[in-house]
DRENFI-582576 format. One line per field, with one value per residue (C-alpha): residue number from 0; residue in three letters; x, y, z. Coordinates in nm, 4 decimals. Layout:
# residues N
nr c(NUM,...)
rest c(ALA,...)
u c(X,...)
v c(Y,...)
w c(Z,...)
//
This chain:
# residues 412
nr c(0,1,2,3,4,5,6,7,8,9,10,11,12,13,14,15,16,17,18,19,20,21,22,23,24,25,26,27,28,29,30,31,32,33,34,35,36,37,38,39,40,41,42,43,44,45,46,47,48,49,50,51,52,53,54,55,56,57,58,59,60,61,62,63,64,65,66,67,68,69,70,71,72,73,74,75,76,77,78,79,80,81,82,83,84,85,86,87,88,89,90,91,92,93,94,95,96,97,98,99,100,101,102,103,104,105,106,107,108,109,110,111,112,113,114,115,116,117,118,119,120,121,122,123,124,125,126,127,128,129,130,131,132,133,134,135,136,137,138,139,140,141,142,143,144,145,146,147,148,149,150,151,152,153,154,155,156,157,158,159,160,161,162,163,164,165,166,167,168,169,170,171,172,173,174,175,176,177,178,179,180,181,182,183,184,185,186,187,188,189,190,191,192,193,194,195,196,197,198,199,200,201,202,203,204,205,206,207,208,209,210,211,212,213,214,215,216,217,218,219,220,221,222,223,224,225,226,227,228,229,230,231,232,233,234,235,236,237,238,239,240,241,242,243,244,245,246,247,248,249,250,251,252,253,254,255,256,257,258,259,260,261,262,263,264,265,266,267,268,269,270,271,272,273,274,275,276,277,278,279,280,281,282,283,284,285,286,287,288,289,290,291,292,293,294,295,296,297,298,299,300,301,302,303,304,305,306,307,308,309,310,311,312,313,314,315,316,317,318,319,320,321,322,323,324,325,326,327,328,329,330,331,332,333,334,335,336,337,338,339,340,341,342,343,344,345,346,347,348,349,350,351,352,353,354,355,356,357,358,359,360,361,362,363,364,365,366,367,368,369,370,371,372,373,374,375,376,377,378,379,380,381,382,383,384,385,386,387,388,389,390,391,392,393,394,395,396,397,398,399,400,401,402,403,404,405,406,407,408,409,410,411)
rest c(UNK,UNK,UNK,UNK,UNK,UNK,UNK,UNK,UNK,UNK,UNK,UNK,UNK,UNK,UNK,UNK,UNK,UNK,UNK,UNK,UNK,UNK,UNK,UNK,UNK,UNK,UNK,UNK,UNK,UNK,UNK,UNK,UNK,UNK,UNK,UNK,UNK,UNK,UNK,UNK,UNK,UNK,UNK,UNK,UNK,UNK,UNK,UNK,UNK,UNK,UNK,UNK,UNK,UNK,UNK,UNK,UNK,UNK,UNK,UNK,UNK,UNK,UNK,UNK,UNK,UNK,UNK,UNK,UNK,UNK,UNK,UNK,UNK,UNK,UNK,UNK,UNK,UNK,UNK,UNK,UNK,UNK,UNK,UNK,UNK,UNK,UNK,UNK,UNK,UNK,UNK,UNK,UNK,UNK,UNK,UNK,UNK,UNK,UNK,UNK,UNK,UNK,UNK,UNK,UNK,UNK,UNK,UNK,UNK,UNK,UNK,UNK,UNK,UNK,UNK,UNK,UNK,UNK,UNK,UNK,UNK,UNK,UNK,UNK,UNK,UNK,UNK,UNK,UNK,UNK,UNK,UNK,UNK,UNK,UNK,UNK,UNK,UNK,UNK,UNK,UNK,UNK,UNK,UNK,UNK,UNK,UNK,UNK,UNK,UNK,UNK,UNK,UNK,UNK,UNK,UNK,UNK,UNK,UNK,UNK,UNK,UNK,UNK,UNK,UNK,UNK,UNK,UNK,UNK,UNK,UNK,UNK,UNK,UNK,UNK,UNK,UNK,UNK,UNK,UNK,UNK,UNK,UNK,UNK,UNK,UNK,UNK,UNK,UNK,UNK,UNK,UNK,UNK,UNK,UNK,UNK,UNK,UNK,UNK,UNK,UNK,UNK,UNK,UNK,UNK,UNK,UNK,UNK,UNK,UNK,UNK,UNK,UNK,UNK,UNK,UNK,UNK,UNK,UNK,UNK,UNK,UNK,UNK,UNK,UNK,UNK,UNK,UNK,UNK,UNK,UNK,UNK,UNK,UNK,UNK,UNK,UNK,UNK,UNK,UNK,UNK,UNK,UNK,UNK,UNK,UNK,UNK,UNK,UNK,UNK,UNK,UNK,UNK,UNK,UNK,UNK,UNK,UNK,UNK,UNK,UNK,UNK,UNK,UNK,UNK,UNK,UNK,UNK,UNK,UNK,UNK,UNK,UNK,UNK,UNK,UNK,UNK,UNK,UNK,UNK,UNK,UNK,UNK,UNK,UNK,UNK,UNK,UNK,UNK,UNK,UNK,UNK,UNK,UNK,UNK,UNK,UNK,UNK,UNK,UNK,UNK,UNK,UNK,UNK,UNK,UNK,UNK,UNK,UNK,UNK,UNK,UNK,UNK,UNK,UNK,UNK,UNK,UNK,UNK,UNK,UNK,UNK,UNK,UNK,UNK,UNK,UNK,UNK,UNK,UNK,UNK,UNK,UNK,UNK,UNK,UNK,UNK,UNK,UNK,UNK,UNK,UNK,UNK,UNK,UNK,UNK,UNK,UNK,UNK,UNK,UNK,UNK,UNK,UNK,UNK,UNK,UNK,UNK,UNK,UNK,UNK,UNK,UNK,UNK,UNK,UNK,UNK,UNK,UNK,UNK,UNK,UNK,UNK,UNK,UNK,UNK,UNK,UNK,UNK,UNK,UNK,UNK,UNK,UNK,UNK,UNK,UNK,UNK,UNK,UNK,UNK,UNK,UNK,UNK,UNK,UNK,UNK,UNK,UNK,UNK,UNK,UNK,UNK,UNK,UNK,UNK,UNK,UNK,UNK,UNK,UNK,UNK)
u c(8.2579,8.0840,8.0782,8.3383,8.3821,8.1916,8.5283,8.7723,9.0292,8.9539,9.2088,9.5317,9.7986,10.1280,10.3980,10.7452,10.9716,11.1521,11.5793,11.6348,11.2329,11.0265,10.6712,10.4002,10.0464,9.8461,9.5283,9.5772,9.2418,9.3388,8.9224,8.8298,8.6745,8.6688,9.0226,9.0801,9.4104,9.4536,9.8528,10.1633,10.4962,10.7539,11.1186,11.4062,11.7325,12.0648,12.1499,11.8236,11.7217,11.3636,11.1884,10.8443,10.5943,10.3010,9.9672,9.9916,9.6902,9.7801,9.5863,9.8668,9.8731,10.1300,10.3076,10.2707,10.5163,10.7072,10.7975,10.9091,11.1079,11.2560,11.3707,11.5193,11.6914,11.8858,11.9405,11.6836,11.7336,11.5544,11.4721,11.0953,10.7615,10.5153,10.1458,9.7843,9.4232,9.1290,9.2949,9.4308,9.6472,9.5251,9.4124,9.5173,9.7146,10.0124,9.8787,9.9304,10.3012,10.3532,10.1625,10.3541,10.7280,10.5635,10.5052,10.8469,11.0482,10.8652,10.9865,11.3018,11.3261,11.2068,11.3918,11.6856,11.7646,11.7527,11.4369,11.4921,11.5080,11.1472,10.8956,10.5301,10.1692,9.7754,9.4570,9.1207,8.9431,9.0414,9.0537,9.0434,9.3116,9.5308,9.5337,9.8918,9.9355,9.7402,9.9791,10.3378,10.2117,10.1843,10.5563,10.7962,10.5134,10.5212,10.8913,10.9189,10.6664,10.8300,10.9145,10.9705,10.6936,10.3503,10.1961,9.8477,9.7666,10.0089,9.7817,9.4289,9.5886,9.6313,9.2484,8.9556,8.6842,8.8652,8.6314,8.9663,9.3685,9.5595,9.8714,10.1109,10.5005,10.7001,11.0975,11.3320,11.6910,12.0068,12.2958,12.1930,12.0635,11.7052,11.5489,11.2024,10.9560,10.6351,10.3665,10.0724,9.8003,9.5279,9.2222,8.8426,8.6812,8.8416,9.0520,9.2126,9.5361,9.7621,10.0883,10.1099,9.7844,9.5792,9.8411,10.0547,10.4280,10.6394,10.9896,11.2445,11.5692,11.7606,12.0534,11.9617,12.0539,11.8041,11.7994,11.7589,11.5007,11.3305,11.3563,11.2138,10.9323,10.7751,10.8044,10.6049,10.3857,10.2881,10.1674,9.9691,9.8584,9.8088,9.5768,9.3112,9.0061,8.7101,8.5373,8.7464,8.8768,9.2640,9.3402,9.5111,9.7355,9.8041,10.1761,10.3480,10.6895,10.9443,11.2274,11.5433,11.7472,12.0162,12.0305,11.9892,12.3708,12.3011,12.5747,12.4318,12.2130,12.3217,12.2046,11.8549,11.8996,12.0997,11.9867,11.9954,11.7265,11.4968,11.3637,11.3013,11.1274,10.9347,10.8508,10.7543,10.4667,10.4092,10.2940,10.1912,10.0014,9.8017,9.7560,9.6561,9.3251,9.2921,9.2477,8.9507,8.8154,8.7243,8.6238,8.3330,7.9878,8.1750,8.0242,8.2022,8.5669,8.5823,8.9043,8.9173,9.1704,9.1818,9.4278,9.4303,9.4648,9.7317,9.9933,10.0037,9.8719,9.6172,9.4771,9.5027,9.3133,9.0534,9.0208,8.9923,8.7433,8.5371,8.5921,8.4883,8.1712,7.8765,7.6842,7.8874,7.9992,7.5649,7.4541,7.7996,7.6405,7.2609,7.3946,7.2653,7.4783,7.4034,7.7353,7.6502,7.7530,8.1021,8.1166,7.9851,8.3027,8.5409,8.3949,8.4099,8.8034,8.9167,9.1843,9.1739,8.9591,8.8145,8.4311,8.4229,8.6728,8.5881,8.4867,8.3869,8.3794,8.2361,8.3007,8.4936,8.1891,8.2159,7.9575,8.0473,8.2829,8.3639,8.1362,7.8563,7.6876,7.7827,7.5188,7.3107,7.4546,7.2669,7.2997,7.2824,7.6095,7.6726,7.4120,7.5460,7.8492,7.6972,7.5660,7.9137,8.1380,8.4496,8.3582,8.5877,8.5395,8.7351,8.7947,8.9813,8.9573,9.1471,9.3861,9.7514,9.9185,9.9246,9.7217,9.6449,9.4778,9.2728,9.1126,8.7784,8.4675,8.0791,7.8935,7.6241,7.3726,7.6445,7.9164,7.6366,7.5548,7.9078,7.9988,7.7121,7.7938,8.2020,8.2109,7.8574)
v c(9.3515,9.4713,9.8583,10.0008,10.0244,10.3447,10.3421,10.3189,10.5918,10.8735,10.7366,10.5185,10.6946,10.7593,10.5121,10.5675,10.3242,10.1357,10.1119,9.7345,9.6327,9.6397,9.4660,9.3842,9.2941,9.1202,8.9094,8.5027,8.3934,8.2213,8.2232,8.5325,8.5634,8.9430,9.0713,9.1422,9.1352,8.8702,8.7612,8.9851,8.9172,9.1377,9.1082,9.2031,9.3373,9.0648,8.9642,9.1228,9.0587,8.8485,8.7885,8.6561,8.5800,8.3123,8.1693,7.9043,7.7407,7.3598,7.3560,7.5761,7.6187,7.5108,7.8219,7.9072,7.5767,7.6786,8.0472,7.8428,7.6162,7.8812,8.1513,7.8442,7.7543,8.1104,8.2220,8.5170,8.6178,8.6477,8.7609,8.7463,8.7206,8.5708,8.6336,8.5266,8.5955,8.3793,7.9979,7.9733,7.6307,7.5358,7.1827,7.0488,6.7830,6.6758,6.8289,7.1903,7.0970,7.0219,7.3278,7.5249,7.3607,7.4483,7.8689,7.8696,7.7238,7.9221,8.2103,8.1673,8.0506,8.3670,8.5644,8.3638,8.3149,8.0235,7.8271,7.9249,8.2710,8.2731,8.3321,8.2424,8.3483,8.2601,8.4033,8.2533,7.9579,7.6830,7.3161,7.3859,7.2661,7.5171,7.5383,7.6274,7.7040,8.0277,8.1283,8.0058,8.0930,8.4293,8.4483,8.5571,8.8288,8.9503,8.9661,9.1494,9.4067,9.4290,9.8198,10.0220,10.1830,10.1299,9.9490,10.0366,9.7381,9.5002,9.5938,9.5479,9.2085,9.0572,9.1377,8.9120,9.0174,9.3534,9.6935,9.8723,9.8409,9.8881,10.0914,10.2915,10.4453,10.6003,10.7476,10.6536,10.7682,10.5787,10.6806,11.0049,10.8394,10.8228,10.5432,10.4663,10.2292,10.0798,9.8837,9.6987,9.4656,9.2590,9.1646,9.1818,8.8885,8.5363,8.8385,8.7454,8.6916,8.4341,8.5041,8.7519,8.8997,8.7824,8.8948,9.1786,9.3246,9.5561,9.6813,9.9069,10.0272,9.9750,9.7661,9.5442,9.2037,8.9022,8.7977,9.2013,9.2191,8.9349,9.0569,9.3891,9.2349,8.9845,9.2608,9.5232,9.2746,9.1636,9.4945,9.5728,9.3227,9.0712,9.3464,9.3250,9.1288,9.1144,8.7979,8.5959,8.3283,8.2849,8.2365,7.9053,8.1568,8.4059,8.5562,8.8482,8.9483,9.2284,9.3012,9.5019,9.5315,9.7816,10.0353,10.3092,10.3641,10.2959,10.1357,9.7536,9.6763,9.3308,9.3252,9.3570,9.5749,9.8079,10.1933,10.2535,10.0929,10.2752,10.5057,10.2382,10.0403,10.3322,10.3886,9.9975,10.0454,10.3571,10.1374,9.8367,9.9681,10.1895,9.8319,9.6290,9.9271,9.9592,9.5845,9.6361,9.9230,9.7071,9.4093,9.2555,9.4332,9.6993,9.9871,10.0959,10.1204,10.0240,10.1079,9.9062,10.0092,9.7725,9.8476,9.7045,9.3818,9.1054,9.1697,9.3032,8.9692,8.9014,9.2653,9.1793,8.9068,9.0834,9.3013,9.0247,8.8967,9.2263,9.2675,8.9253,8.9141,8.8893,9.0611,9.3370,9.3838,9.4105,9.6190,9.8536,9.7920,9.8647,10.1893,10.0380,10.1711,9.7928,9.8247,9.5035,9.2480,9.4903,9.3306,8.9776,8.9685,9.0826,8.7957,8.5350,8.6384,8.3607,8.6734,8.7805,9.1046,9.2488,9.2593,9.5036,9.7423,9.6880,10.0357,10.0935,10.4077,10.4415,10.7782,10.8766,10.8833,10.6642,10.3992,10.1944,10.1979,9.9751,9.7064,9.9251,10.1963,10.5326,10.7169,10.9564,10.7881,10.9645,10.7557,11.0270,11.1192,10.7493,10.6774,10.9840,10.8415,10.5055,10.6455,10.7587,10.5455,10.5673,10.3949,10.3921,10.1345,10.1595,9.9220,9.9023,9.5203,9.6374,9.3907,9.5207,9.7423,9.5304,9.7222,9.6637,9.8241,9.5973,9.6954,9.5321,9.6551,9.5860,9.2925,9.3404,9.1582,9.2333,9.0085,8.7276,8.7839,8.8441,8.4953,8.3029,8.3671,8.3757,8.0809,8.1299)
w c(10.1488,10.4397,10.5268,10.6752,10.9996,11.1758,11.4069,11.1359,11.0774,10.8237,10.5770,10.5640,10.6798,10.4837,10.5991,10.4575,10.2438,10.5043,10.3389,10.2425,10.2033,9.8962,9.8343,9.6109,9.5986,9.3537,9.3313,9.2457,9.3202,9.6300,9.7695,9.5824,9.2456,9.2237,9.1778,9.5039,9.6433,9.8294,9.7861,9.9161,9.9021,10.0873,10.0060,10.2999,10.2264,10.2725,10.6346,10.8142,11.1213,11.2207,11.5186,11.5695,11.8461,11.7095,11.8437,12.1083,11.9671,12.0020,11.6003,11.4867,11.0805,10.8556,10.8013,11.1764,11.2116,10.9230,11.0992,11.4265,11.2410,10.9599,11.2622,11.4697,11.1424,11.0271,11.4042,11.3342,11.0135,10.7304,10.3202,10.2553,10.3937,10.1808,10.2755,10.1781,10.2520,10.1953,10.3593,10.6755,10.5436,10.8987,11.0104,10.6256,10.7716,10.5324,10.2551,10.4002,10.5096,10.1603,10.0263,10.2631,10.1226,9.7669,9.8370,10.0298,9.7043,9.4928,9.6523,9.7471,9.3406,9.2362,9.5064,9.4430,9.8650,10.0831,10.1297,10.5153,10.4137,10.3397,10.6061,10.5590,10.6945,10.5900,10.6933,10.6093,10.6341,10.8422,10.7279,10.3303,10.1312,9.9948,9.6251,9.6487,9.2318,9.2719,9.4681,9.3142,8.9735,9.0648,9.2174,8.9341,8.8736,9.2570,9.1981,8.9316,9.0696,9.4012,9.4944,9.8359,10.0380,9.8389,10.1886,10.1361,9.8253,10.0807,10.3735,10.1579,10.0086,10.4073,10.4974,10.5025,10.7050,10.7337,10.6487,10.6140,10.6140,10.8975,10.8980,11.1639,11.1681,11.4021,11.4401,11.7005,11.7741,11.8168,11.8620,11.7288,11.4058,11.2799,11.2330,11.1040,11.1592,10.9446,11.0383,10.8833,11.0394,10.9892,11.1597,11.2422,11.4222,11.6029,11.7886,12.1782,12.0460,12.2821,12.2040,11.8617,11.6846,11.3182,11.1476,11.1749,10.9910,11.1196,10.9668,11.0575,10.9216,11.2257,11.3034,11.5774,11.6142,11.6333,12.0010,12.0825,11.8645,11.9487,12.3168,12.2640,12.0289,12.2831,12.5551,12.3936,12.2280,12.5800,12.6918,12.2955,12.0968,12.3603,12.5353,12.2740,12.2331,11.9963,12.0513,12.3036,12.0567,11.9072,11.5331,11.4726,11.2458,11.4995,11.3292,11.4564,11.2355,11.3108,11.0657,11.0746,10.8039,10.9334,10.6837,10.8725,10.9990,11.3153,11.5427,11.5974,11.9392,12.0316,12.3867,12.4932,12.7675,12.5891,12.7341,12.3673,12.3038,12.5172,12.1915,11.9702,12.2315,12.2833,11.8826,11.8391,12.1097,11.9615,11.6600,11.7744,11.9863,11.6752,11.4829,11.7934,11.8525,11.4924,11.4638,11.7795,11.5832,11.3108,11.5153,11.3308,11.3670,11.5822,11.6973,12.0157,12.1155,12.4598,12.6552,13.0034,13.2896,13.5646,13.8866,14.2699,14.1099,14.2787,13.9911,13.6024,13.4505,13.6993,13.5860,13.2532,13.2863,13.4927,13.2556,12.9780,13.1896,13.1620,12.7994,12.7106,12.8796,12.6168,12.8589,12.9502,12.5449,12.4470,12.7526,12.5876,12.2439,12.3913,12.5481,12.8589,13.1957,13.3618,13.5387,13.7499,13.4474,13.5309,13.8774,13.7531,13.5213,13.8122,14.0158,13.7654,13.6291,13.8898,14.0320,14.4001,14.4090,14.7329,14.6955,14.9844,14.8108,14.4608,14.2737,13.9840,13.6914,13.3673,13.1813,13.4433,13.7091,13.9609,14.0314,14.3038,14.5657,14.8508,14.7346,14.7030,14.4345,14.5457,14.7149,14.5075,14.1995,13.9014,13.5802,13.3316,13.2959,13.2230,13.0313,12.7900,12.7779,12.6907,12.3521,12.2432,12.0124,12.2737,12.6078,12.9068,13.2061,13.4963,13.7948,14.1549,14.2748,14.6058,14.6394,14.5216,14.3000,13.9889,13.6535,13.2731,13.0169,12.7795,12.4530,12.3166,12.1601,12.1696,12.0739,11.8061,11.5485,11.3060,11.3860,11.3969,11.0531,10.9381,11.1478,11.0218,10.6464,10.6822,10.4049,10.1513)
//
């Protein structure tokens, strides 16, 4: 395992049971040889709700189709989630279809619930047959051991290139009831998620039916996890899942635009928006967080993208990792983000000093400040392209010798 991450959070934090959801972690030798965890299954109370946003790669993995197919299936419902680290079941043709039908019998055998019911999700290695009997021969077991809260072992069994696991909760109020909401993520490198993130899980005790939640979900996923790069590229497993089991009390949310919503929405980004940075905090060889606020811009999307654009750049991510204020490769990216932006308006800030403005460095411009802030572990880039009034915010982090040699020995 590599170290962990110098961005990493101090310890994991403590995330509450979650009524109708138990789990369990255990280590089946799926790649590893070391008793790590590496298998998690996570078991949803009768007649809970599912929604799910997944990669739009066009190499999609088997359990990426099963998820499609499974939610299409039960109308957004759902019993377990079965997870794996170590093989992605991507690009394994007919063989990972089957492997795929194998884990979901297994489970819904040993969880005795519709094959449906049972949602699936790899990380890993792509284009490795699946040796699926490390997993189902570990099923009864995962059953048996299956108990609320405990998310930390379900967190470390989802990582692979992880340095840590990823967790975050929040409350909301309906109606005057609490309800509570847990999170856990995974993810370190092959990070610009298109469509959902590595892998992430959130659950919440609320009642909220399926198209709501799925609603909600792909709204606030919009504005956090797809706001995050590491290296530019999208997992072919990219799964994000969000249950509700309703045992909080709640009155059920069956409309989307339902003003009682308006809390919850707010708790979700509260949390997805912890796992999408954590996930950028331990982006592989990591040293820097880099936040990146982009306005002006034609419309929202176009400034996300500008700001992708920016946080992409190999040049801009080493000069960040070289502490080196070149804020020129800034203005390359702008140019190149194929967005309108107003060369003769453009301005840009680092640290909160401004660098250029109207097309031009500011005059005077003393680099110390920025060069100070450059040497820091939280970096904060700012742009106005000039244009409009659309803005993002985009999360990334530097580019270092360390996620070459984590890259170049992912499978030895």
């Amino acid at each position: 395992m590599p170290p962990v991450s110098p961005l990493a959070p101090e310890r994991f934090p403590d995330l509450p049971p979650i009524a109708g959801v138990r789990a369990a972690a255990k280590a089946c030798g799926v790649r590893y040889t070391t008793g790590r965890l590496d298998v998690a299954l996570i078991e949803l109370a009768p007649h809970s709700s599912v929604a799910g946003v997944f990669t739009r790669s066009l190499t999609a993995s088997a359990p990426v189709d099963w998820c499609r197919a499974a939610l299409a299936k039960t109308g957004g419902h759902g019993r377990a989630i079965l997870v794996n680290a170590g093989n992605a079941n991507a690009f394994t043709g007919k063989r990972g279809q089957e492997t795929a039908s194998a884990e979901v019998q297994a489970t819904a055998r040993a969880l005795d619930c519709g094959a449906h019911d049972v949602l699936l999700a790899s990380t890993g290695v792509i284009g490795e047959p699946m040796p699926a009997e490390r997993i189902t021969g570990h099923l009864d077991a995962l059953a048996g051991d299956l108990a609320p809260g405990g998310w930390e072992p379900v967190a470390r069994a989802i990582m692979t290139t992880d340095t840590f696991p990823k967790g975050a909760t929040a409350t909301a109020r309906i109606d005057g009831t609490t309800v509570t909401l847990a999170g856990i993520a995974k993810g370190s490198g092959m990070i610009q998620p298109d469509m959902a993130t590595m892998l992430a899980f959130a659950f919440t005790d609320a009642d909220i039916a399926p198209e709501a939640l799925r609603t909600v979900l792909r709204e606030v996923n919009e504005r956090t996890f797809n706001c995050i790069t590491v290296d530019g590229d999208t997992s072919t497993s990219d799964t994000l899942l969000l249950a509700a089991t309703g045992r909080a009390g709640n009155a059920a949310v069956t409309d989307p635009d339902d003003p009682r919503l308006a809390d919850f929405r707010r708790a979700l980004e509260a949390v997805m928006t912890d796992l999408a940075q954590q996930v950028v905090r331990d982006g592989e060889g990591a040293q820097k967080f880099v936040t990146i606020r982009v306005r002006g811009a034609a419309s929202d999307p176009a400034a996300k993208r500008i700001g992708l654009a920016i946080g992409n750049s190999p040049l801009v991510k080493t000069a960040i990792a070289g502490a080196d204020a070149n804020w020129g490769r800034i203005v390359m990216a702008v140019g190149k983000a194929g967005e309108r932006a107003d060369r003769d308006r453009l301005s840009v800030a680092i640290g909160g000093t401004e660098i250029a403005r109207d097309g031009e460095a500011v005059p005077d411009y003393d680099e110390a400040p920025v060069a100070a802030h450059m040497r820091g572990r939280e970096i904060a880039i700012e742009v106005d392209v000039g244009v409009g009034d659309g803005r993002a915010t985009v999360w990334t982090c530097d580019l270092t010798h360390g996620y070459i040699d984590i890259n170049a020995d992912y499978r030895s």
